[in-house]
N, C-alpha and C positions, 0 to 999 in steps of 0.2 A: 645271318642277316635278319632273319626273324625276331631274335631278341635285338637289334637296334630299332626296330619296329614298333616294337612295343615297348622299350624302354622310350622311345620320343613319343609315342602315344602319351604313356604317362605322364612324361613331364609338361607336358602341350596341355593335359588333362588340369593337372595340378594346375599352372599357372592360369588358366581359363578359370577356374574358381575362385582362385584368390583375388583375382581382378576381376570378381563381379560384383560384390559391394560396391568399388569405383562407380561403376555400370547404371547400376543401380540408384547412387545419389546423384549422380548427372542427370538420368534421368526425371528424376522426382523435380527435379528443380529448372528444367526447361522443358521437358517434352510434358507433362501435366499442368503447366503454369496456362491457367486459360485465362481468356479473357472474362470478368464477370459484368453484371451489371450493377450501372452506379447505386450505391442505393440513397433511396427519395427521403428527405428529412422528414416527410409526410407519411410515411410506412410506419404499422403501429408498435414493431419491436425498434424504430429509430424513436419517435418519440416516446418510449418508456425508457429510452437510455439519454434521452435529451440532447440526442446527436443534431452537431448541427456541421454543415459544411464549411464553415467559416468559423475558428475556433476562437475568434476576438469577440462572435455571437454571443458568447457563453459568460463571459466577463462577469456578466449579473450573477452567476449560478455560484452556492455558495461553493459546493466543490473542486469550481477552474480555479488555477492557477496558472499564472502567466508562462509563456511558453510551453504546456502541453499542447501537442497535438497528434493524431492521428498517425504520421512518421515517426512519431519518438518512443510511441506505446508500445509496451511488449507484446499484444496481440495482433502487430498490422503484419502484414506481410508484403516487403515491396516489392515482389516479382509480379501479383497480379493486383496491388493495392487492395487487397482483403485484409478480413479482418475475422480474426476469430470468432466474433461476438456474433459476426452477421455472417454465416459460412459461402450463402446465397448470393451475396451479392461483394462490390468494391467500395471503400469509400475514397473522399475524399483528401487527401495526405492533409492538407492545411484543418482537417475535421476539428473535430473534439466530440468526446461523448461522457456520460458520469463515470463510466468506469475507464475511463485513463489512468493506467499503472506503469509504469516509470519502466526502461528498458532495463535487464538485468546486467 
């Protein structure tokens, strides 16, 4: 009876690990998603990137092009509308900023 014991220990063992990776990116991706603060086109790492909240703003800049924005960049993140650039704070999805690079 002993060794059934500990042979379902083990295997309860085993599969408890293997399913913590699972665990693990569930987590990262809802229980860590917080909510940030927007951030102000008036903050001076937004204006050194010429973020603006409204990405039709930017039209003049020689770097926009037409339909970049902020949703579409490989740095946003749309669980808490962050952005890598800015780690502090959210932007706005409809944004744009100079470094806008195209989703991979």
């Amino acid at each position: 009876m002993a060794n059934k014991s500990r042979r379902d220990f083990m295997r309860n063992s085993v599969m408890g690990l293997a399913a913590l990776p699972f665990g693990v990116g569930i987590l990262s991706k809802t229980a860590f998603a917080q909510e940030l603060p927007r951030l102000a086109p008036s903050a001076s790492n937004a204006q050194a990137l010429n973020y603006v909240e409204d990405a039709s703003e930017a039209s003049d800049h020689p770097a926009y092009e037409d339909g970049e924005r902020c949703d579409n960049c490989m740095f946003y993140n749309a669980d808490n509308e962050g952005c890598q650039l800015f780690p502090e704070n959210s932007v706005e999805p409809a944004g744009w900023c100079q470094s806008w690079t195209a989703q991979a």
